[in-house]
C-alpha positions in Angstrom: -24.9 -0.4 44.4 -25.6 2.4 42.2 -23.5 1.9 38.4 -21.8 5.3 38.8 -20.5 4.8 42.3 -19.2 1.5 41.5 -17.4 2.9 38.9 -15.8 5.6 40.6 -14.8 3.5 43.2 -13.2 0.9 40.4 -11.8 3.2 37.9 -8.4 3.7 39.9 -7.1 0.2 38.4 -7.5 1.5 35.0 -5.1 4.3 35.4 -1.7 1.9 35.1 -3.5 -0.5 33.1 -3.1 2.7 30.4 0.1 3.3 31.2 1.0 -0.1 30.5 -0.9 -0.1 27.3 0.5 3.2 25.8 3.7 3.6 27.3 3.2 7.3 27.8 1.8 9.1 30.6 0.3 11.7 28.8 -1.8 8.9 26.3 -3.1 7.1 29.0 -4.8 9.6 30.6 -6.5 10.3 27.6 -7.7 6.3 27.3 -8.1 6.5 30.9 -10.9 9.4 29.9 -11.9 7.9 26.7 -12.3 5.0 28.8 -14.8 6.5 31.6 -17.0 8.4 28.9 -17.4 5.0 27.1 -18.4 3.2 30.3 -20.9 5.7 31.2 -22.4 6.1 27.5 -22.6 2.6 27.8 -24.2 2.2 31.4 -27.2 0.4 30.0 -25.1 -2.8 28.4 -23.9 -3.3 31.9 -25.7 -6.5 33.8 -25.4 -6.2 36.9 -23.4 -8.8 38.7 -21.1 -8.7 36.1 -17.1 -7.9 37.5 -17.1 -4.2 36.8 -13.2 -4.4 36.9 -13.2 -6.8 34.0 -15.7 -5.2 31.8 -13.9 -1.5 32.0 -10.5 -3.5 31.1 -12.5 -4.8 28.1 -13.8 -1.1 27.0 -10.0 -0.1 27.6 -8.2 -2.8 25.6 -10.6 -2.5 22.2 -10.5 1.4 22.5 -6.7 1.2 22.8 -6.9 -1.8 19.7 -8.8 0.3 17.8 -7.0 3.3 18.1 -4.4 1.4 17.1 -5.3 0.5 13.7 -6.8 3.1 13.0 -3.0 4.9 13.5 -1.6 1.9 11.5 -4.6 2.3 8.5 -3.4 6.0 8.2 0.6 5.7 8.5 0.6 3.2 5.9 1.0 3.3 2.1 0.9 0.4 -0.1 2.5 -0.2 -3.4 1.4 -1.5 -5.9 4.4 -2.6 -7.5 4.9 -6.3 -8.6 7.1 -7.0 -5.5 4.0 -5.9 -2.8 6.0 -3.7 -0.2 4.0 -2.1 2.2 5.8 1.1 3.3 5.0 2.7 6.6 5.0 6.5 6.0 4.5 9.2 9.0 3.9 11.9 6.1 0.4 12.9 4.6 -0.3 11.1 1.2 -2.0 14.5 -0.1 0.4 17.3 -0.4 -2.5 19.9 -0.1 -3.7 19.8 3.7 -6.4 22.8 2.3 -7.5 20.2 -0.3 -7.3 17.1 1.6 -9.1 18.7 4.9 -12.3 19.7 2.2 -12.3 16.2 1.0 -12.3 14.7 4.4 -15.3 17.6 5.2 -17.4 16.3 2.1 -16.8 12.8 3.2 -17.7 13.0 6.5 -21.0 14.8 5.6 -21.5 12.0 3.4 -21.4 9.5 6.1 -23.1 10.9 8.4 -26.0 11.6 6.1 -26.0 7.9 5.7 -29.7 6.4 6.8 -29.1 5.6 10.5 -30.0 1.6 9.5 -27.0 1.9 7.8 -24.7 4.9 9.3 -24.4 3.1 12.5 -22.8 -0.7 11.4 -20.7 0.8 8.9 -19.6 3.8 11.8 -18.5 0.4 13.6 -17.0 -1.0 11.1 -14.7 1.9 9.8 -13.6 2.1 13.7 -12.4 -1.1 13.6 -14.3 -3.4 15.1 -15.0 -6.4 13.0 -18.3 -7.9 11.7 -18.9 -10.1 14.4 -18.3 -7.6 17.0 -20.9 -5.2 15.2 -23.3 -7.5 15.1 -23.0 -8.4 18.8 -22.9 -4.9 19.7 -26.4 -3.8 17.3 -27.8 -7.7 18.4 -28.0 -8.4 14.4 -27.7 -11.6 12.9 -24.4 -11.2 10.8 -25.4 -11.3 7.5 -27.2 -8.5 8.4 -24.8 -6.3 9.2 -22.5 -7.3 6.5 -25.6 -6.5 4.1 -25.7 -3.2 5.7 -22.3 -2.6 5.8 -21.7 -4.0 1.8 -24.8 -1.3 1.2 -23.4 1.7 3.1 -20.0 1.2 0.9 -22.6 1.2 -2.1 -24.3 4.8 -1.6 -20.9 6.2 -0.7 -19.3 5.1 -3.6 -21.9 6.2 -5.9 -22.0 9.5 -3.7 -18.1 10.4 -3.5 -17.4 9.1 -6.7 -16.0 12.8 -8.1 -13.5 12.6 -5.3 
Protein backbone atom coordinates (compact mmCIF):
# COMPACT_ATOMS: atom_id res chain seq x y z
CA UNK A 1 0.00 0.00 0.00
CA UNK A 2 1.04 3.28 -1.08
CA UNK A 3 2.52 5.66 2.16
CA UNK A 4 0.00 8.44 1.38
CA UNK A 5 -3.11 6.30 1.18
CA UNK A 6 -2.22 4.60 4.32
CA UNK A 7 -2.11 7.64 5.94
CA UNK A 8 -5.15 9.07 4.88
CA UNK A 9 -6.91 6.17 5.75
CA UNK A 10 -5.02 6.27 9.53
CA UNK A 11 -5.06 9.91 10.26
CA UNK A 12 -8.73 9.86 11.64
CA UNK A 13 -7.31 8.48 15.13
CA UNK A 14 -5.13 11.36 15.53
CA UNK A 15 -7.89 13.86 15.57
CA UNK A 16 -8.99 13.05 19.50
CA UNK A 17 -5.71 11.99 20.22
CA UNK A 18 -5.16 16.15 19.94
CA UNK A 19 -7.94 16.91 21.63
CA UNK A 20 -6.90 14.93 24.44
CA UNK A 21 -3.43 16.43 24.33
CA UNK A 22 -4.41 20.17 24.13
CA UNK A 23 -7.63 20.35 25.58
CA UNK A 24 -8.92 22.80 23.05
CA UNK A 25 -10.58 22.13 19.92
CA UNK A 26 -9.22 24.79 18.05
CA UNK A 27 -5.29 23.65 19.07
CA UNK A 28 -5.65 20.33 17.99
CA UNK A 29 -6.59 20.85 14.75
CA UNK A 30 -3.62 22.80 14.32
CA UNK A 31 -1.36 19.61 15.72
CA UNK A 32 -3.60 17.51 13.90
CA UNK A 33 -2.18 19.64 10.64
CA UNK A 34 1.20 20.13 12.06
CA UNK A 35 0.98 16.57 12.53
CA UNK A 36 0.12 15.41 8.75
CA UNK A 37 2.78 17.91 7.15
CA UNK A 38 5.38 16.29 9.48
CA UNK A 39 4.40 12.84 8.42
CA UNK A 40 4.58 13.55 4.84
CA UNK A 41 7.95 15.65 4.99
CA UNK A 42 9.09 12.78 6.69
CA UNK A 43 7.72 9.99 4.28
CA UNK A 44 11.16 8.64 3.69
CA UNK A 45 12.00 7.73 7.60
CA UNK A 46 9.04 5.57 7.35
CA UNK A 47 10.01 1.51 7.04
CA UNK A 48 7.49 -0.05 5.84
CA UNK A 49 5.85 -2.60 8.06
CA UNK A 50 6.21 -0.40 10.77
CA UNK A 51 2.46 0.38 12.65
CA UNK A 52 1.67 3.60 10.86
CA UNK A 53 -0.85 4.31 13.84
CA UNK A 54 2.01 4.29 16.27
CA UNK A 55 4.59 6.17 14.45
CA UNK A 56 2.05 9.36 13.64
CA UNK A 57 1.18 9.15 17.65
CA UNK A 58 4.95 9.47 18.04
CA UNK A 59 5.33 12.68 15.48
CA UNK A 60 2.14 14.05 17.47
CA UNK A 61 3.26 13.56 21.12
CA UNK A 62 7.01 15.27 20.51
CA UNK A 63 5.42 18.07 18.31
CA UNK A 64 2.89 18.63 21.10
CA UNK A 65 6.26 18.18 23.87
CA UNK A 66 8.01 20.47 21.99
CA UNK A 67 5.66 23.04 21.61
CA UNK A 68 5.32 22.82 24.93
CA UNK A 69 8.53 23.93 26.16
CA UNK A 70 9.14 25.99 23.93
CA UNK A 71 5.75 28.05 25.48
CA UNK A 72 7.29 27.21 28.97
CA UNK A 73 11.09 28.58 27.75
CA UNK A 74 9.32 31.89 26.64
CA UNK A 75 6.70 32.44 29.65
CA UNK A 76 9.35 32.14 32.03
CA UNK A 77 11.69 34.58 33.82
CA UNK A 78 14.30 33.71 36.20
CA UNK A 79 15.79 35.61 39.04
CA UNK A 80 18.60 35.81 39.95
CA UNK A 81 18.18 36.72 43.42
CA UNK A 82 19.87 34.68 46.20
CA UNK A 83 16.59 32.84 46.97
CA UNK A 84 16.29 31.33 43.07
CA UNK A 85 12.50 31.94 42.29
CA UNK A 86 11.54 31.21 38.99
CA UNK A 87 8.52 33.40 38.06
CA UNK A 88 6.29 32.41 35.30
CA UNK A 89 5.37 35.72 33.44
CA UNK A 90 2.63 35.81 30.33
CA UNK A 91 4.15 39.40 29.60
CA UNK A 92 7.04 40.27 27.11
CA UNK A 93 10.47 40.70 28.92
CA UNK A 94 11.28 43.64 26.31
CA UNK A 95 9.04 46.60 26.67
CA UNK A 96 9.70 47.72 22.98
CA UNK A 97 7.97 45.01 20.63
CA UNK A 98 9.55 47.49 17.61
CA UNK A 99 12.93 46.86 19.24
CA UNK A 100 12.62 43.35 20.33
CA UNK A 101 10.82 42.16 16.79
CA UNK A 102 14.41 43.73 14.96
CA UNK A 103 16.51 41.76 17.39
CA UNK A 104 14.57 38.63 16.85
CA UNK A 105 14.94 39.59 12.77
CA UNK A 106 18.93 39.95 13.16
CA UNK A 107 18.94 36.81 15.12
CA UNK A 108 17.10 34.74 13.02
CA UNK A 109 19.26 35.80 9.98
CA UNK A 110 22.06 34.91 12.06
CA UNK A 111 21.01 31.37 12.41
CA UNK A 112 19.93 30.66 9.48
CA UNK A 113 23.17 31.85 7.79
CA UNK A 114 24.73 29.27 10.13
CA UNK A 115 26.83 26.55 7.70
CA UNK A 116 24.16 23.90 7.17
CA UNK A 117 26.76 21.19 9.04
CA UNK A 118 25.96 23.23 11.83
CA UNK A 119 22.43 25.12 11.25
CA UNK A 120 20.64 21.97 11.21
CA UNK A 121 21.64 20.14 14.89
CA UNK A 122 21.55 23.26 16.64
CA UNK A 123 17.86 24.02 14.59
CA UNK A 124 17.02 20.69 16.52
CA UNK A 125 18.32 21.47 19.46
CA UNK A 126 16.73 25.06 20.02
CA UNK A 127 13.26 23.11 19.15
CA UNK A 128 13.70 21.07 21.88
CA UNK A 129 14.66 17.92 21.16
CA UNK A 130 17.60 16.76 23.12
CA UNK A 131 21.08 15.53 22.03
CA UNK A 132 20.38 12.11 21.71
CA UNK A 133 17.29 12.57 19.72
CA UNK A 134 19.43 14.87 17.23
CA UNK A 135 21.76 12.60 16.85
CA UNK A 136 19.26 9.80 16.06
CA UNK A 137 17.45 11.90 13.80
CA UNK A 138 20.92 13.30 11.55
CA UNK A 139 22.40 9.38 12.32
CA UNK A 140 25.52 11.11 14.14
CA UNK A 141 27.47 9.71 16.66
CA UNK A 142 26.71 12.14 19.75
CA UNK A 143 29.66 13.78 20.37
CA UNK A 144 29.22 14.90 17.14
CA UNK A 145 26.42 16.68 17.41
CA UNK A 146 27.15 18.07 20.67
CA UNK A 147 30.49 19.33 18.93
CA UNK A 148 28.34 20.85 16.38
CA UNK A 149 25.91 22.11 18.55
CA UNK A 150 28.75 23.67 21.31
CA UNK A 151 30.26 25.21 17.79
CA UNK A 152 26.94 26.79 16.42
CA UNK A 153 26.54 28.57 20.06
CA UNK A 154 30.27 29.74 19.33
CA UNK A 155 29.74 31.69 15.93
CA UNK A 156 26.49 33.02 17.30
CA UNK A 157 27.85 34.32 20.24
CA UNK A 158 30.75 35.92 18.64
CA UNK A 159 28.20 37.13 15.84
CA UNK A 160 25.25 38.65 18.14
CA UNK A 161 27.46 39.77 20.57
CA UNK A 162 26.34 43.74 20.20
CA UNK A 163 22.77 42.54 20.98
Amino acid sequence: MEFDQMLVNNADFLRPFAVTLTRDSETARDLFQETIYRALANKEKYNVGTNIKAWLYTIMRNIFINSYRRKSRQNTIFDNTPNEIILNNNKNVVQNDALAQLNMKEVKKTIFGLPEIFKKPFMLYFDGFKYHEIAHMLDEPLGTIKSRIHFARKILKKQIHRF
